[in-house]
Biopython code that builds the backbone (N, CA, C, O; Angstrom):
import numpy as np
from Bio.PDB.StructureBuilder import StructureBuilder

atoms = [
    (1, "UNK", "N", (100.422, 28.545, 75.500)),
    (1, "UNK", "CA", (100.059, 27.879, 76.744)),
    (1, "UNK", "C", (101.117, 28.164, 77.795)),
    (1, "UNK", "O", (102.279, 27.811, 77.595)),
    (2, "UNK", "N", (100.685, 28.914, 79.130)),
    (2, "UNK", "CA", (101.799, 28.799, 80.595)),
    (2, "UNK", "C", (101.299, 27.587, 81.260)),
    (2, "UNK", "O", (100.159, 27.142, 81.126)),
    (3, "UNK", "N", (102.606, 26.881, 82.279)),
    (3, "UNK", "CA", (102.786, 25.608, 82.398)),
    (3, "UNK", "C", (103.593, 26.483, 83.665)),
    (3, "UNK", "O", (104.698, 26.936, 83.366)),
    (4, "UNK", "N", (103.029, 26.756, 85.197)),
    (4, "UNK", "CA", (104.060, 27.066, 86.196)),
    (4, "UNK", "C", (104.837, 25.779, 86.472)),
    (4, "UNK", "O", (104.384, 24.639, 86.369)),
    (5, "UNK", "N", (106.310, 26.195, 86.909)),
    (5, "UNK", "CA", (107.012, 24.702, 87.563)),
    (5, "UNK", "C", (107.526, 24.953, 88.528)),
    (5, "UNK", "O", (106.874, 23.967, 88.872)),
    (6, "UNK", "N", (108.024, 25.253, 89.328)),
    (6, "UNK", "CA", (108.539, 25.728, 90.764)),
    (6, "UNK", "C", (109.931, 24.751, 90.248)),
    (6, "UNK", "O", (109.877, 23.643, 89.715)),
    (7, "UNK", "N", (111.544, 25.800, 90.704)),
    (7, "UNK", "CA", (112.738, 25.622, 90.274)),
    (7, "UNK", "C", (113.713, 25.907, 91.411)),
    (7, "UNK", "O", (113.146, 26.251, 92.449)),
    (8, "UNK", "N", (114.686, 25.863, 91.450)),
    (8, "UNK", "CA", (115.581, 26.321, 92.150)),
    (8, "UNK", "C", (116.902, 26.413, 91.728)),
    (8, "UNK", "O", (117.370, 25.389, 91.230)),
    (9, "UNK", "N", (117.658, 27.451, 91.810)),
    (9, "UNK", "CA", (118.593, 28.001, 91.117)),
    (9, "UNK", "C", (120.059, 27.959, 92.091)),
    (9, "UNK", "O", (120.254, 28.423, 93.215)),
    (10, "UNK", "N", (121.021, 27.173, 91.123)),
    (10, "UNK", "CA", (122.160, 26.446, 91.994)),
    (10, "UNK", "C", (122.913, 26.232, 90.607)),
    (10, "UNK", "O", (122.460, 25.735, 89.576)),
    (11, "UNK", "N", (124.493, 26.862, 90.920)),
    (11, "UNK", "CA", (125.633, 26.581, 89.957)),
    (11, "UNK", "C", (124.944, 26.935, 88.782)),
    (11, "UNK", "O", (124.964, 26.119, 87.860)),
    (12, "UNK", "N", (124.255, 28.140, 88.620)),
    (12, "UNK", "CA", (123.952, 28.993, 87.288)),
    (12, "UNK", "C", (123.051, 28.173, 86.296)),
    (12, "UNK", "O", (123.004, 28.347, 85.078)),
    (13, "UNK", "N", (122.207, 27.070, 87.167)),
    (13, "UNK", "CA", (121.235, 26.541, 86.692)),
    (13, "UNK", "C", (120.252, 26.352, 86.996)),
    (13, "UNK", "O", (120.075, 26.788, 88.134)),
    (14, "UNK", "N", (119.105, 25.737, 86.445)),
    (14, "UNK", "CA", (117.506, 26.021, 87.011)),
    (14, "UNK", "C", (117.290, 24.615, 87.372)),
    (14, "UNK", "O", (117.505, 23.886, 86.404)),
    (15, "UNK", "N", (117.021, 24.131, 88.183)),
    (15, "UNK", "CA", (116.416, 22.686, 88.649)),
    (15, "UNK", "C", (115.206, 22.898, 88.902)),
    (15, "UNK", "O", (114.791, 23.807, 89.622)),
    (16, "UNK", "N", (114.407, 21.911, 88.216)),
    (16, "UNK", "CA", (113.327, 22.027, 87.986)),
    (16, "UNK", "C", (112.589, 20.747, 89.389)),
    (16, "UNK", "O", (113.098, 19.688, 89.754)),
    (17, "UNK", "N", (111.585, 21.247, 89.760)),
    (17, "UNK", "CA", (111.042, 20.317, 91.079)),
    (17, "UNK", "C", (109.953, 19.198, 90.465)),
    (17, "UNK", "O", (109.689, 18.216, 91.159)),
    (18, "UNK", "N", (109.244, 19.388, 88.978)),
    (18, "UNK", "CA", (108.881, 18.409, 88.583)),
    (18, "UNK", "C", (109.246, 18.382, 86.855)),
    (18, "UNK", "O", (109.625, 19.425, 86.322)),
    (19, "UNK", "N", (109.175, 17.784, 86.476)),
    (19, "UNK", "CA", (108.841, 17.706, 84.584)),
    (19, "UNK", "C", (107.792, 17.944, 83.891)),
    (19, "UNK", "O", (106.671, 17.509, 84.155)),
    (20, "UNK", "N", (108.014, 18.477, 83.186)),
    (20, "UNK", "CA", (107.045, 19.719, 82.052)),
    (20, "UNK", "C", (106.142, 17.851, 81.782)),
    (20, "UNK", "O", (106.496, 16.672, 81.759)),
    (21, "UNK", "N", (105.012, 18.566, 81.649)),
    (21, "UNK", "CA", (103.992, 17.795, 80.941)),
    (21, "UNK", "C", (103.615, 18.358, 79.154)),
    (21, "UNK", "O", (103.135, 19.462, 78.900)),
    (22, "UNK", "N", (103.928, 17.426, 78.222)),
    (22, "UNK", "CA", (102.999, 18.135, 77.425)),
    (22, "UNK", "C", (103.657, 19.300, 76.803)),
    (22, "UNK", "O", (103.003, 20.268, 76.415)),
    (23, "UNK", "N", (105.534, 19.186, 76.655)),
    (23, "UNK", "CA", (106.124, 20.160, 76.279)),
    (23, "UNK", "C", (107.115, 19.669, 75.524)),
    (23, "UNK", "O", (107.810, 18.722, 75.892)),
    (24, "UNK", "N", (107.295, 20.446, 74.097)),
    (24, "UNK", "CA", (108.363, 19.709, 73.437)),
    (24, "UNK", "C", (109.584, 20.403, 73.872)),
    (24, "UNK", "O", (109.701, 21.506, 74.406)),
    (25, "UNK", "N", (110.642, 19.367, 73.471)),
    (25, "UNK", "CA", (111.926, 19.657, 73.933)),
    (25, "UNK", "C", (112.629, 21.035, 72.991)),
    (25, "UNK", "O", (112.421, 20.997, 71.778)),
    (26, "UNK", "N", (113.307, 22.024, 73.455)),
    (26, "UNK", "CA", (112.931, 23.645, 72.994)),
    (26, "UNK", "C", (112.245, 24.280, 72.888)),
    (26, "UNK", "O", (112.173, 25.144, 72.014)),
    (27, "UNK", "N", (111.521, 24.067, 73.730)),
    (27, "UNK", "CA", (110.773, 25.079, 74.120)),
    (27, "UNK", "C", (110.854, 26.396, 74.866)),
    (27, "UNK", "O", (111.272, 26.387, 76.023)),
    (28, "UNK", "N", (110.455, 27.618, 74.240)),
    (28, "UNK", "CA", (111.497, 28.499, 75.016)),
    (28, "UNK", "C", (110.683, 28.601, 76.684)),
    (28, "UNK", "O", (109.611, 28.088, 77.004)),
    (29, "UNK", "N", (111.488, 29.324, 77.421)),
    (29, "UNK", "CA", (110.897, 29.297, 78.858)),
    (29, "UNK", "C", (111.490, 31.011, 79.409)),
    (29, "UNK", "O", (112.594, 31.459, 79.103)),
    (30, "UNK", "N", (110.416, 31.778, 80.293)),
    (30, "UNK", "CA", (111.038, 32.782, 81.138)),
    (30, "UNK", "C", (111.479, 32.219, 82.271)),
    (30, "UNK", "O", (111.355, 30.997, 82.190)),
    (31, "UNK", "N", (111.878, 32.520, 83.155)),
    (31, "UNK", "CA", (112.255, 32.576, 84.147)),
    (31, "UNK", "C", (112.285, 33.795, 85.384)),
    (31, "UNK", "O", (112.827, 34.889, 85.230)),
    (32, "UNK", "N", (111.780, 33.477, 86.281)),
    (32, "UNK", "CA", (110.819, 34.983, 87.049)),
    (32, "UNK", "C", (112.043, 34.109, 88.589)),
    (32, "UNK", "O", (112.063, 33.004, 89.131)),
    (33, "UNK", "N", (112.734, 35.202, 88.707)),
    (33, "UNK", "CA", (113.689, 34.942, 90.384)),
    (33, "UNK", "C", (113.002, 35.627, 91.502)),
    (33, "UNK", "O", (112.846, 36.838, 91.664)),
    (34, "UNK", "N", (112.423, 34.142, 92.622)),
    (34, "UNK", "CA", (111.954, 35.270, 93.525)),
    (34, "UNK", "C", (112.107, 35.309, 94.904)),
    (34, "UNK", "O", (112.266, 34.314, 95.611)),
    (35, "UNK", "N", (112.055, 36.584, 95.327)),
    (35, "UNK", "CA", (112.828, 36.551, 96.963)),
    (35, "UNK", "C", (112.268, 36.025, 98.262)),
    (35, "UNK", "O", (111.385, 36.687, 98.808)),
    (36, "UNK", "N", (112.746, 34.749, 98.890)),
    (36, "UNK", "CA", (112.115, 34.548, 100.106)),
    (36, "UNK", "C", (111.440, 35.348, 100.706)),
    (36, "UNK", "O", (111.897, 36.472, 100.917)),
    (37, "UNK", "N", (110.069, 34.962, 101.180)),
    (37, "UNK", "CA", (109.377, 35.561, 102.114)),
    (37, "UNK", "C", (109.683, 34.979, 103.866)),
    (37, "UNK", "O", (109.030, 34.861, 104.903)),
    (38, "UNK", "N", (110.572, 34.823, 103.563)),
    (38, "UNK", "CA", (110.968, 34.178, 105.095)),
    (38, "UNK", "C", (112.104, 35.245, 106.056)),
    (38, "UNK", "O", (113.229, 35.341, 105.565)),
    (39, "UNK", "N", (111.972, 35.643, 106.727)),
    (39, "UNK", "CA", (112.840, 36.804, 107.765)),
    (39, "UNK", "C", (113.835, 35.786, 108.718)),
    (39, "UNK", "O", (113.638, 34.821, 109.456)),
    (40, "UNK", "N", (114.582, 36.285, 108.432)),
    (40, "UNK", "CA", (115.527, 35.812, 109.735)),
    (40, "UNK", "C", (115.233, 35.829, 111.034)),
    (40, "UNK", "O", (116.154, 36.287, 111.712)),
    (41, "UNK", "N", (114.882, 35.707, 111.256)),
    (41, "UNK", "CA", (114.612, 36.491, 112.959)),
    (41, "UNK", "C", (115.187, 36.710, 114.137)),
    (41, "UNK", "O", (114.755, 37.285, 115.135)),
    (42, "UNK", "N", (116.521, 36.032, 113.855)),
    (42, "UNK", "CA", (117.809, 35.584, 114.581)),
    (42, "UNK", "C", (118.637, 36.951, 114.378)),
    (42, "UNK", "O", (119.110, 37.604, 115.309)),
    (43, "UNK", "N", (118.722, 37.230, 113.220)),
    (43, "UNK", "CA", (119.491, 38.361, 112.605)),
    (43, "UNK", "C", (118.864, 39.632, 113.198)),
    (43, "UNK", "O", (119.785, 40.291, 113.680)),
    (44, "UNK", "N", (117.454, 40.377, 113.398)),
    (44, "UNK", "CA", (116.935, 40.826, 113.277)),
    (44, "UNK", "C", (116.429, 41.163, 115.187)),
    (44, "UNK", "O", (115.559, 41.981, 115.486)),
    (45, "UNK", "N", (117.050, 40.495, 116.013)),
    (45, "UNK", "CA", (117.124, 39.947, 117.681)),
    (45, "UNK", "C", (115.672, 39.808, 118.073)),
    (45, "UNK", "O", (115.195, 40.406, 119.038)),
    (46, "UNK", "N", (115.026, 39.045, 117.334)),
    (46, "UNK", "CA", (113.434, 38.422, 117.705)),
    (46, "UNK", "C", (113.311, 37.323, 117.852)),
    (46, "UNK", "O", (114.218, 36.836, 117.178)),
    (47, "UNK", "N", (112.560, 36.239, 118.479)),
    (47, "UNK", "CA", (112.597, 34.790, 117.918)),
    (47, "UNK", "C", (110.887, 35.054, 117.726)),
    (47, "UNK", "O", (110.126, 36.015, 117.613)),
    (48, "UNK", "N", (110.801, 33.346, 117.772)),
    (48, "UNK", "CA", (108.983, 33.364, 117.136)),
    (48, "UNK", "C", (108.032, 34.033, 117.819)),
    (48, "UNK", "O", (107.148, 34.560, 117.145)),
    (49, "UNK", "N", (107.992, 34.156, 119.150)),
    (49, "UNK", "CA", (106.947, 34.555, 119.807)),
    (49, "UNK", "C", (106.919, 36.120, 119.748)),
    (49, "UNK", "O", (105.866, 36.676, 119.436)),
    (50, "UNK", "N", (108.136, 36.911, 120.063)),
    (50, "UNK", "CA", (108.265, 38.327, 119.647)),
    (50, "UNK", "C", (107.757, 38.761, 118.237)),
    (50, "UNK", "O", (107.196, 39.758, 117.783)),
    (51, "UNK", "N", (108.153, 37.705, 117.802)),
    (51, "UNK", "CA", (107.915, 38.596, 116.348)),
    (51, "UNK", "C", (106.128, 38.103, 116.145)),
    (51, "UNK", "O", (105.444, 39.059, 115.779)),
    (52, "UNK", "N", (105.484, 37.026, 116.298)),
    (52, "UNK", "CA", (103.676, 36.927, 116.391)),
    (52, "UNK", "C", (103.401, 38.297, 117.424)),
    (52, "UNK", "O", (102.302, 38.789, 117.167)),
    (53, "UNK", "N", (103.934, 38.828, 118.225)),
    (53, "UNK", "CA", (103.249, 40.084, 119.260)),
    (53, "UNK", "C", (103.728, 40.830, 118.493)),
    (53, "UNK", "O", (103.007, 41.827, 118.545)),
    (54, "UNK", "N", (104.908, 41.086, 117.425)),
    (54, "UNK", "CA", (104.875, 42.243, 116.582)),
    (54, "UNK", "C", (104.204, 42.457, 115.590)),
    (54, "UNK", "O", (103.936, 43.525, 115.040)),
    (55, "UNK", "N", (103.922, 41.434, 115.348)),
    (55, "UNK", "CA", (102.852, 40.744, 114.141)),
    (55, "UNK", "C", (101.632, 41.771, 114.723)),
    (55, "UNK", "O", (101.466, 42.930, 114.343)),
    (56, "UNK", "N", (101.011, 41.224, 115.503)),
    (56, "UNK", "CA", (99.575, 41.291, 115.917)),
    (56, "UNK", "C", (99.470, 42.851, 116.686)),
    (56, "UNK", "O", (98.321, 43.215, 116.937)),
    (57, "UNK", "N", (100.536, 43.739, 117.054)),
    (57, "UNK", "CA", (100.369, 44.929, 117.342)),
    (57, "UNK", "C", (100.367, 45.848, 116.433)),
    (57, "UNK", "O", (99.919, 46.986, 116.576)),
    (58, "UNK", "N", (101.217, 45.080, 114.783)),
    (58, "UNK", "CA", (101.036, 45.876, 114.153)),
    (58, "UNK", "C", (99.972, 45.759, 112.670)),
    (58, "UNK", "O", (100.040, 46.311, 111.572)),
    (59, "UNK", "N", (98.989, 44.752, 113.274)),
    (59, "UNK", "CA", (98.125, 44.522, 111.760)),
    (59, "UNK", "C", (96.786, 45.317, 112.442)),
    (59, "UNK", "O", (95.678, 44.879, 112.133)),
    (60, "UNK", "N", (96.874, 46.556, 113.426)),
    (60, "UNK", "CA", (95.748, 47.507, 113.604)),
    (60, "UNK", "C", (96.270, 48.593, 112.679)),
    (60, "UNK", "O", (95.693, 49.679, 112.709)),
    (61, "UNK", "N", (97.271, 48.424, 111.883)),
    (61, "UNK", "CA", (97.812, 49.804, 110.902)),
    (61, "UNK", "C", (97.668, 49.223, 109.567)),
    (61, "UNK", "O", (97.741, 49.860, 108.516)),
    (62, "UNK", "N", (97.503, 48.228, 109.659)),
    (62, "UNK", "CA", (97.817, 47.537, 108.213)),
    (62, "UNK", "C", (96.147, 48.528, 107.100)),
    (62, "UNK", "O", (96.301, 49.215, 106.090)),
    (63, "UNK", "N", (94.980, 48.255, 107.703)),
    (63, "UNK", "CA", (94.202, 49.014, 106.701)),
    (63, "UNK", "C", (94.857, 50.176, 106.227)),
    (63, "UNK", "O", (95.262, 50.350, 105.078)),
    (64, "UNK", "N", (94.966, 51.250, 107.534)),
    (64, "UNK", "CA", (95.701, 52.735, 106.709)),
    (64, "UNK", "C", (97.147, 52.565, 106.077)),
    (64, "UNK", "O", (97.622, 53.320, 105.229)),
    (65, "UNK", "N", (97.364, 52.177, 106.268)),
    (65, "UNK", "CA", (99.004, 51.712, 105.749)),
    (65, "UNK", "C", (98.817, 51.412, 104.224)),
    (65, "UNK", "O", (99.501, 51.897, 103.323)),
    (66, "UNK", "N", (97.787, 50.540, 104.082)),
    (66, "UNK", "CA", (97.498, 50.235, 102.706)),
    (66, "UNK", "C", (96.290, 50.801, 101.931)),
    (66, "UNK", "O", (95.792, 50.381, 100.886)),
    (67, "UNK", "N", (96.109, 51.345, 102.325)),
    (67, "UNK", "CA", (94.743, 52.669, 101.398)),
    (67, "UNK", "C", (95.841, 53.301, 100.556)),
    (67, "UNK", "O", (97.071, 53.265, 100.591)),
    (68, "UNK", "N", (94.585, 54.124, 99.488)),
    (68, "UNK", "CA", (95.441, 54.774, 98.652)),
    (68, "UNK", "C", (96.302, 55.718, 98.806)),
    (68, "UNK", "O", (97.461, 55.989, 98.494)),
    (69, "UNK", "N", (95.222, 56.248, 99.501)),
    (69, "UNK", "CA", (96.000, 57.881, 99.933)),
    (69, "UNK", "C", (97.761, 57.489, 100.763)),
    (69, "UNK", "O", (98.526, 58.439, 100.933)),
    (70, "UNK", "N", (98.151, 56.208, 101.151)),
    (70, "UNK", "CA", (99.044, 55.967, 101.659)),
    (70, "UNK", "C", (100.259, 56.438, 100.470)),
    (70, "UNK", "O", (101.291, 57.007, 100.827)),
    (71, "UNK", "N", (100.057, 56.209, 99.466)),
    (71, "UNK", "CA", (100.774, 56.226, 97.810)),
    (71, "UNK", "C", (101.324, 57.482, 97.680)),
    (71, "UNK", "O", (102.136, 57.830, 96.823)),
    (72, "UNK", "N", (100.878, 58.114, 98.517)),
    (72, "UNK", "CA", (101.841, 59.764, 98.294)),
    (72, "UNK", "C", (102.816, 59.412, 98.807)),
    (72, "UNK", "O", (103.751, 59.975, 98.238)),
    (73, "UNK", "N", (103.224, 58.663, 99.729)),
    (73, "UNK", "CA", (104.503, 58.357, 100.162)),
    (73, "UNK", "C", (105.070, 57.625, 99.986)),
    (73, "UNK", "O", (105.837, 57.188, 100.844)),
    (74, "UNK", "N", (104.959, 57.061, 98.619)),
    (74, "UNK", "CA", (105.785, 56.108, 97.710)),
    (74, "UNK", "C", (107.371, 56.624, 97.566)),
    (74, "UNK", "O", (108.392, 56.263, 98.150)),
    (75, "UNK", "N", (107.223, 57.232, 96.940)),
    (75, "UNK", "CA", (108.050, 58.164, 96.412)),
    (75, "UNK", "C", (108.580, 59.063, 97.004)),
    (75, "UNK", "O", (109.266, 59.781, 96.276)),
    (76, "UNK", "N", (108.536, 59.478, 98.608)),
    (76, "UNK", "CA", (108.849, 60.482, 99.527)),
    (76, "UNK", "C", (110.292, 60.690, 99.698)),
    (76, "UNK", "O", (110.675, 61.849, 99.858)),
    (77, "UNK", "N", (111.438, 59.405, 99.683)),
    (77, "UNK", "CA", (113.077, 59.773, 99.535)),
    (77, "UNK", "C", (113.701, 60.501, 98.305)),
    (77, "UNK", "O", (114.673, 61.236, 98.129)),
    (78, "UNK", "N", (112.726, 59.978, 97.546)),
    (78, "UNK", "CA", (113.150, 60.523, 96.376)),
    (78, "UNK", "C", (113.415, 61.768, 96.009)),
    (78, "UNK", "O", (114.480, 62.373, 95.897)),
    (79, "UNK", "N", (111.693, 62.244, 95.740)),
    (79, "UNK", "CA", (111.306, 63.407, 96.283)),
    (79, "UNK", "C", (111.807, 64.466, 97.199)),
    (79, "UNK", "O", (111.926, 65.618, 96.781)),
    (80, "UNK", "N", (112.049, 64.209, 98.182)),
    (80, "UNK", "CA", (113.003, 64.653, 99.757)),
    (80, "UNK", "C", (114.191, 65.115, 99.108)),
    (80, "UNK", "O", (114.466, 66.311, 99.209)),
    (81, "UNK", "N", (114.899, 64.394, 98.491)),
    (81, "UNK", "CA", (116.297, 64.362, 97.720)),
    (81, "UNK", "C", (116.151, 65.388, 97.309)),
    (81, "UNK", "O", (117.069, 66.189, 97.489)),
    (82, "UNK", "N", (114.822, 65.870, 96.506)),
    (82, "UNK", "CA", (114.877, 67.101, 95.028)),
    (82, "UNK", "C", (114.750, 66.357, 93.686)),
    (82, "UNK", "O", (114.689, 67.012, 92.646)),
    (83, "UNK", "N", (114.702, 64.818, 93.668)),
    (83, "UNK", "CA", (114.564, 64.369, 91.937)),
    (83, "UNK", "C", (113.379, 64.386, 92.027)),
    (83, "UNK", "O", (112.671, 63.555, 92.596)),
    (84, "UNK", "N", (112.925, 65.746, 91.233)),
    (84, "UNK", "CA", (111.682, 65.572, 90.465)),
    (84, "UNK", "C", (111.512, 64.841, 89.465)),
    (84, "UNK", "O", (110.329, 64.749, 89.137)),
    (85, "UNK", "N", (112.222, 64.287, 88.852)),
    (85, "UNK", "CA", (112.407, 63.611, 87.527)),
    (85, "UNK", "C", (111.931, 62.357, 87.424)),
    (85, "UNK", "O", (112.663, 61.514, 87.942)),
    (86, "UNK", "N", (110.734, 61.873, 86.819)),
    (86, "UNK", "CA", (110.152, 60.687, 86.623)),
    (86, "UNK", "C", (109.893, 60.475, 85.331)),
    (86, "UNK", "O", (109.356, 59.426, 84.973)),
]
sb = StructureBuilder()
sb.init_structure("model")
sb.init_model(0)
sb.init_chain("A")
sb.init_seg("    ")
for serial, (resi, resn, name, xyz) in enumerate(atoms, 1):
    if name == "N":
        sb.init_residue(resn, " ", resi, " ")
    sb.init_atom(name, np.array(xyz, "f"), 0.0, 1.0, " ", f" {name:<3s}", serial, name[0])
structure = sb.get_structure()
């Protein structure tokens, strides 16, 4: 049985945001670390409104951007470099 819990990770420990239901104590657990989806925007010299008009000028690319044929250029630095090696 998976049981998601939403955690947060502070002084090399996991704090957990609610308590396991329905789980005995040792139970083993993964743990999946994951990266804000939140941008600075301060850092980056945009605030909110710049960045919604960058938003919205650039979701007329977003279909081709994300088709397949986009996938040849996964791998293009690499490649570029000379490592053929996969």
């Amino acid at each position: 049985m998976l049981n998601n819990i939403e955690g947060i990770y502070r002084n090399g420990r996991v704090e957990l945001t609610e308590q396991p239901t329905d789980t005995d104590e040792g139970t083993r657990v993964i743990v999946t670390f994951m990266r804000s989806n939140e941008i600075d925007l301060a850092s980056q010299g945009i605030n909110k409104a710049q960045a919604e008009i960058l938003r919205s000028h650039l979701a007329t690319f977003a279909d081709d951007w994300e088709s397949q044929e986009m996938s040849i250029y996964d791998d293009y630095f690499t490649l570029k470099n000379g490592d053929f090696h996969r």
